[in-house]
C-alpha positions in Angstrom: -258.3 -1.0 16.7 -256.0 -1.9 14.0 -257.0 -0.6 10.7 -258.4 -3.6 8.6 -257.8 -4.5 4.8 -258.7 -6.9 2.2 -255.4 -8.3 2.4 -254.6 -7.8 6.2 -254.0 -4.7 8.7 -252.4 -1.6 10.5 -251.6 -0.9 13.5 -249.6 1.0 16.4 -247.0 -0.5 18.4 -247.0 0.0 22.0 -247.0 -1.4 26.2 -250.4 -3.2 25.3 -249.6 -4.7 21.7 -246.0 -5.1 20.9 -244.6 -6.5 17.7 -243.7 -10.1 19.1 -247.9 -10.0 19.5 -248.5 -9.4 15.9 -245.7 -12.1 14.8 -247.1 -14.8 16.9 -250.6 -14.1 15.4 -249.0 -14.5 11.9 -247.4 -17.6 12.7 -250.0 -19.1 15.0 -253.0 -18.9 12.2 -250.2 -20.3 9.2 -250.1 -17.2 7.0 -247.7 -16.7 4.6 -248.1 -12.7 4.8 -244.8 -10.1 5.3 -244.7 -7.3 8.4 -243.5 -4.4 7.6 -242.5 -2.4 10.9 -241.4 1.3 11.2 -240.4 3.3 14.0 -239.7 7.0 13.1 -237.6 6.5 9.9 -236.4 3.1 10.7 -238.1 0.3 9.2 -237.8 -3.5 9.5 -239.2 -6.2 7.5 -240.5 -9.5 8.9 -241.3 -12.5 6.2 -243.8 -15.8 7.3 -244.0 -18.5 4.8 -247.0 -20.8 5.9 -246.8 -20.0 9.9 -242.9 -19.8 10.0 -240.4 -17.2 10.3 -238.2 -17.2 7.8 -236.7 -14.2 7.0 -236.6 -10.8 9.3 -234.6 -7.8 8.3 -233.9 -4.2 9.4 -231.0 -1.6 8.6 -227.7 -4.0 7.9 -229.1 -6.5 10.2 -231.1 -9.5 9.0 -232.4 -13.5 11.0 -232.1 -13.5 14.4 -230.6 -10.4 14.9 -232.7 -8.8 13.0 -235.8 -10.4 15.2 -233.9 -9.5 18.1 -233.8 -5.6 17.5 -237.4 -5.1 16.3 -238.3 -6.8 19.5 -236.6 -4.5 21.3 -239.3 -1.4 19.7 -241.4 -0.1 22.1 -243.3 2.0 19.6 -243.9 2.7 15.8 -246.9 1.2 13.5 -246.8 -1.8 11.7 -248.6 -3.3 8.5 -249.4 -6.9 8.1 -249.9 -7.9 4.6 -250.6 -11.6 2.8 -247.9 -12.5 0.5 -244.0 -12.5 0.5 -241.7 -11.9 -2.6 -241.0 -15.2 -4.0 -236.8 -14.8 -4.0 -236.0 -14.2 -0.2 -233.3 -15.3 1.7 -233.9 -18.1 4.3 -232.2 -16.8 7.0 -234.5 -18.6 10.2 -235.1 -22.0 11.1 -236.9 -23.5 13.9 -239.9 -23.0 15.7 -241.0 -19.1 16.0 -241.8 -19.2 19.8 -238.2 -20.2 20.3 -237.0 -17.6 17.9 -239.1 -15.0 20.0 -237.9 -16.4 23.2 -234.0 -15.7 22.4 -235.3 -12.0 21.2 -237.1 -11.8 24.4 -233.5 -12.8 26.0 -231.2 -10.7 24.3 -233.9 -7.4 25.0 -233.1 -8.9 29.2 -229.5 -8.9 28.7 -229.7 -5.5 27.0 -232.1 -3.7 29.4 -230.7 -5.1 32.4 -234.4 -5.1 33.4 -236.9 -8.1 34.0 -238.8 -8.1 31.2 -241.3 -11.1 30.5 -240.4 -12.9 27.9 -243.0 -13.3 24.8 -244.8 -16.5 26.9 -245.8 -13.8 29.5 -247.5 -11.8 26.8 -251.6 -11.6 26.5 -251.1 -13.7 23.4 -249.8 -17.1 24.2 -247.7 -19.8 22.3 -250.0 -22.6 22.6 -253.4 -21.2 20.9 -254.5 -23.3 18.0 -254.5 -21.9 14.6 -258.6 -21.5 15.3 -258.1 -19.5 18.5 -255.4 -17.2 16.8 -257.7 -15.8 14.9 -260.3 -15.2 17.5 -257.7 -13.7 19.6 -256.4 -11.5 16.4 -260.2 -10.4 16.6 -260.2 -9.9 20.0 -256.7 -7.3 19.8 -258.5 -5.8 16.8 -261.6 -4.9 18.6 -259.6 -4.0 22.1 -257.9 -1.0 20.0 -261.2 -0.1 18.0 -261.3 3.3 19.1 -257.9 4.4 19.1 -255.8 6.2 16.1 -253.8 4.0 13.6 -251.6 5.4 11.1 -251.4 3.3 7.6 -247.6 3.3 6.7 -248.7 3.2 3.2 -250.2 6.2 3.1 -249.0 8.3 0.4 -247.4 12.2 0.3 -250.0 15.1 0.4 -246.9 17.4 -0.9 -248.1 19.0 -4.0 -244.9 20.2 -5.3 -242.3 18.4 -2.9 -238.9 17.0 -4.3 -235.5 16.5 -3.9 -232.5 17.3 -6.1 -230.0 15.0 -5.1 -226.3 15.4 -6.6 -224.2 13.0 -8.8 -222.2 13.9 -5.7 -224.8 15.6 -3.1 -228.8 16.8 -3.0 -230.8 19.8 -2.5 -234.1 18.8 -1.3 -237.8 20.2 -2.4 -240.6 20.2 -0.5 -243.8 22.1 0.0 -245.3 23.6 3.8 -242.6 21.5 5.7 -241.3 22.6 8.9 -237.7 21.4 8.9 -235.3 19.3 6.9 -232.6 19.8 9.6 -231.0 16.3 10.2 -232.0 14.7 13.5 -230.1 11.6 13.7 -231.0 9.1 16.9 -228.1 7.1 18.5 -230.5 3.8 17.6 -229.7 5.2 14.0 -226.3 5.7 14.3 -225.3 2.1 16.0 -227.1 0.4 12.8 -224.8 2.2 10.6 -220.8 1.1 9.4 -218.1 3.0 12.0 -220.5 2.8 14.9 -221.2 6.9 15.3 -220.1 9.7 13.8 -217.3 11.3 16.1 -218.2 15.1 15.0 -221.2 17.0 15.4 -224.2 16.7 12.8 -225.2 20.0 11.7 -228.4 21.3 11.0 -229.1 23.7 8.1 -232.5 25.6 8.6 -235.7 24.7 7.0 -236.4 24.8 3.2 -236.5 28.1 1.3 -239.8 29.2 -0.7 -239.2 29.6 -4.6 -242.2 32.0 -5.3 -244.7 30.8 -8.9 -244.3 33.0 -12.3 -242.4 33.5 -15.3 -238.7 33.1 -15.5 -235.6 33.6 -17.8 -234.7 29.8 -18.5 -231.1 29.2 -20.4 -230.7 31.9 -23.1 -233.5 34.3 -22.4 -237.0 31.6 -23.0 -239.2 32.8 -21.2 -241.4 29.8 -18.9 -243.6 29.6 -16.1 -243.8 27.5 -12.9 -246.0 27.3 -10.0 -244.4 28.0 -6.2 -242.2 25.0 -4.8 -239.6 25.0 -1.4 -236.2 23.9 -1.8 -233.6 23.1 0.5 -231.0 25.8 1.6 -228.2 23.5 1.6 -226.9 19.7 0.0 -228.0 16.6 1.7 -225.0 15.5 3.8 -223.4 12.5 4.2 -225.5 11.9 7.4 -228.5 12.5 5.8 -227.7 9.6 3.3 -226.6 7.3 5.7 -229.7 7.9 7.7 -231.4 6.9 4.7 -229.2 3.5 4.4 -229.8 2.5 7.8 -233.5 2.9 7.7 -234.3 1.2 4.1 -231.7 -1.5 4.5 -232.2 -4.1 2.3 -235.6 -3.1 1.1 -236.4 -2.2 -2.3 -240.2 -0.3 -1.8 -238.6 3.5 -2.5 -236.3 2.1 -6.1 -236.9 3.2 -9.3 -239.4 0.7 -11.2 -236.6 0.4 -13.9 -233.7 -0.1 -11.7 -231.6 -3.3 -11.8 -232.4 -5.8 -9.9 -230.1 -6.4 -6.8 -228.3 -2.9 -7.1 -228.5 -1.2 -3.8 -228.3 1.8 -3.0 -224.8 1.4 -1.1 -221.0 1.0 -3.0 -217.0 0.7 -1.9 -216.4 3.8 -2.7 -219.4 5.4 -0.3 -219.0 3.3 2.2 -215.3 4.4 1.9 -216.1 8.5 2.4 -218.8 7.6 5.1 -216.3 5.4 7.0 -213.7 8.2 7.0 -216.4 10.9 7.6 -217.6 9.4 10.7 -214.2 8.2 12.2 -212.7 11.7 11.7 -210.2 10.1 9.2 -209.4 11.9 5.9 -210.6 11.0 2.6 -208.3 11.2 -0.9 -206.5 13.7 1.1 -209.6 16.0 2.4 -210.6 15.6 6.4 -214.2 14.8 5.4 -217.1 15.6 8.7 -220.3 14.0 8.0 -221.7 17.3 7.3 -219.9 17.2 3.9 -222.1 16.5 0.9 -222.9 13.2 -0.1 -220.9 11.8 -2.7 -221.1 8.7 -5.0 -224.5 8.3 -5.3 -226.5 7.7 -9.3 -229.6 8.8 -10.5 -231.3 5.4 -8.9 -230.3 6.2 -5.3 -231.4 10.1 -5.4 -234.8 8.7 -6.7 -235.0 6.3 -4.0 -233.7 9.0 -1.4 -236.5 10.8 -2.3 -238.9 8.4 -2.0 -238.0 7.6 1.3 -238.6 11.6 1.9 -241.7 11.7 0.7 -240.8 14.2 -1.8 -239.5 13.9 -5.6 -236.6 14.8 -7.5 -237.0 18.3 -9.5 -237.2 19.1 -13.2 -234.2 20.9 -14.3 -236.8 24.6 -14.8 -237.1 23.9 -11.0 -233.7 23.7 -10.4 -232.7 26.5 -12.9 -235.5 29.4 -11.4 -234.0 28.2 -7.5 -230.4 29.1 -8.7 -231.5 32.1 -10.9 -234.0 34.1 -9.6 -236.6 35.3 -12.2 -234.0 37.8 -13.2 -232.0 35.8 -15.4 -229.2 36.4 -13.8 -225.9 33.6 -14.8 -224.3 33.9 -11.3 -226.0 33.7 -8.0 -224.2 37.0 -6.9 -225.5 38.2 -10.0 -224.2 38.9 -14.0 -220.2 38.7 -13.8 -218.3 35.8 -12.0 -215.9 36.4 -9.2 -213.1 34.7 -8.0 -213.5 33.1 -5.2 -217.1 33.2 -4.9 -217.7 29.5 -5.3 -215.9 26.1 -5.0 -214.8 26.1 -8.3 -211.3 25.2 -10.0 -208.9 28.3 -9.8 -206.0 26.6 -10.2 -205.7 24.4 -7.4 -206.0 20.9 -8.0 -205.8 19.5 -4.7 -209.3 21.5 -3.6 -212.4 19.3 -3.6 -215.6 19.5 -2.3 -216.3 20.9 1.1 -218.9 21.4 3.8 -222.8 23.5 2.2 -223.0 27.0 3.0 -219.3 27.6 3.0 -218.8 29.5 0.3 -221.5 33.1 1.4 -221.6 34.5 -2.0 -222.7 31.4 -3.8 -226.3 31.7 -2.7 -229.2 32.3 -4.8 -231.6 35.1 -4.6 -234.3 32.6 -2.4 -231.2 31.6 -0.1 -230.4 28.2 -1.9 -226.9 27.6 -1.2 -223.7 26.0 -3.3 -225.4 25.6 -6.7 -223.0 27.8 -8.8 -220.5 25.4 -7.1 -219.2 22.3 -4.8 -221.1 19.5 -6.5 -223.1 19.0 -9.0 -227.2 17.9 -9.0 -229.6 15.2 -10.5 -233.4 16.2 -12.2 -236.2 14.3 -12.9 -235.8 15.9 -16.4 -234.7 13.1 -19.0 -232.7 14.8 -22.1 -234.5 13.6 -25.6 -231.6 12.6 -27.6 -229.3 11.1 -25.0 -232.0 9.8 -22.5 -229.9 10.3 -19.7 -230.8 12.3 -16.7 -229.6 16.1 -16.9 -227.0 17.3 -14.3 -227.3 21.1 -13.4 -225.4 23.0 -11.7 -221.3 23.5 -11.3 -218.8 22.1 -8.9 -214.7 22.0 -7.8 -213.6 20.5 -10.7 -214.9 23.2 -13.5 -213.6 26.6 -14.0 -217.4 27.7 -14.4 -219.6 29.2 -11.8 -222.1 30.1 -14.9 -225.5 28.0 -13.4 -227.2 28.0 -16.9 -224.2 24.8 -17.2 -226.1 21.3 -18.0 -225.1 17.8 -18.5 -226.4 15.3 -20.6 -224.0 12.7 -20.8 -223.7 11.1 -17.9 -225.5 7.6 -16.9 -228.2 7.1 -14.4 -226.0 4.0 -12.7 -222.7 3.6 -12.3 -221.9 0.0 -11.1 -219.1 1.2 -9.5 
């Protein structure tokens, strides 16, 4: 059965109990209450106001075709909860059986098959707001036995994080399989260009950083306990990933971020738009396996959030690129030419795809952190209060990875 609360319930989508069920129960017993609906990292967002639909969103979608593409889920969880924020959009009108019907419509025309339409459905239009609720009772106790999955639940990670760049991210985590990216073609279609035209890459699984003392800046000795880190910088389809499935929500943002800012600009949306038609960007042929630039402080805390995991402290960051020898250069003490994506004299050069540069890899197999880009921490400096930066990238002449910046704000507004 679905997982009851004070202030509503849980449940899993499927053949039996579909979301267009759980809608029609909102609406049919008057609640004002908001749906949240996820299928794998995808997550939609449906909004009653006193038994009537007016808001649904998902990915860049939002109304009616929003409605239409959560209809068309034939699996996930979802959690109905009392309440909606007080400044949404209105962007339904009309009665919510004829707003389901349409759905039901478009899902025919898209499936070619002959699907009943939401009339058809165990839980008909015409119940009275009384009978609603006994039926909500009746689907409640039908799926008593089975497992439900609360999508608030929170991480059991202990040290999970993510370092996500001012221009890319390595990510943290503790006893996860993978961190390969796995994008679906649902995914992609909700995304700007329609696809990526080149293969998506996959990187390996995260890389242990083992507990104990080590050499931090010049020569203090500290201690940390053992954390994983990704072996390569989140790529531009990881990000976008991350876009399509948050969309317009705001339940992974930074408490203190402004309101209204997004986690999207021109200037990403740019780089992704040439990365996934195979066009070239500022004069680089970009793949969406390069790293993800033009993201703050604010969207690599969210990104993480959405993971699951947490953005690292700079000691974090500083032991994965050193080793707990102390050493200034991933290769170890002197810097070679070549080694990393620095500047060597060639303006033109800019970032380029993780792993391609062998020698810039730290002792634990952390790639591209002498180099490339440059990452976010958690760690706030004292004096500037600004986020540090760690780490090198194209456009310094410095592979040294003891570098830190201080300066630099946690938003740009682009």
């Amino acid at each position: 059965m679905p997982k009851k609360r004070e202030l509503g319930f849980t449940g899993t989508v499927n053949a039996r109990l579909k979301l267009q069920d759980i809608i029609q129960m909102a609406c049919i017993a008057g609640t004002t209450s908001t749906i949240k609906a996820s299928r794998g990292n995808q997550k939609g967002y449906i909004y009653v106001n006193q038994g009537r639909l007016v808001h649904v969103t998902v990915a860049t979608l939002s109304g009616q075709e929003a409605l239409n593409e959560l209809v068309s889920w034939d699996g996930g969880e979802f959690d109905l909860a009392r309440g909606i924020p007080s400044d949404l959009p209105k962007t339904l009108s009309g009665n919510y059986d004829a707003l389901l019907i349409e759905a039901a419509r478009i899902l025919d025309e898209r499936t070619g098959l002959d699907q009943p339409d939401c009339r058809d459905t165990e839980v008909t239009v015409g119940l009275s707001r009384g009978a609603a609720v006994e039926v909500l009772e009746l689907i409640m106790a039908r799926r008593r036995h089975e497992r439900w999955v609360s999508l608030t639940r929170k991480s059991l990670f202990a040290f999970g994080g993510i370092v996500l760049l001012a221009a890319a991210a390595y990510l943290l985590v503790s006893n996860w399989a993978t961190v390969s990216v796995s994008l679906s073609r649902d995914v992609w279609s909700l995304v700007p260009g329609h696809g990526p035209r080149n293969v998506v890459k996959t990187f390996g699984p995260p890389v242990q950083v083992p507990g104990g003392e080590f050499f931090y800046q010049d020569g203090e000795r500290r201690k940390l306990e053992t954390f994983d880190i990704d072996p390569t910088e989140v790529t531009i389809a990881q990000y976008a990933e991350f876009l399509a499935a948050v969309g317009s929500s705001t339940e992974y943002d930074h408490p203190d971020q402004a309101y209204n800012k997004g986690h999207s600009n021109p200037r990403w949306t740019e780089l992704y738009t040439a990365a996934a038609s195979g066009r070239d960007f500022q004069g680089l042929h970009v793949t969406v396996n390069y790293p993800a630039v033009y993201v703050d402080w604010y969207d690599a805390y969210a990104y993480a959030q959405w993971k699951g995991r947490r953005l690292p402290t700079e000691e974090e960051w500083e032991k994965a690129a050193r080793g707990g020898d102390g050493r200034r250069f991933p290769w170890g003490a002197d810097q070679k030419k070549g080694a990393a994506n620095i500047y060597e004299g060639d303006a033109s050069k800019k970032w380029s795809e993780p792993a391609t540069f062998p020698l810039d890899r730290s002792v634990y197999g952390a790639y591209d952190m002498a180099g490339n880009v440059s990452e976010w921490t958690a760690s706030i400096d004292p004096q500037s209060h600004q986020p540090v930066i760690r780490g090198g990238n194209f456009g310094n002449s410095s592979a040294d990875i003891t570098r830190r910046v201080i300066n630099q704000a946690r938003y740009d507004p682009k």
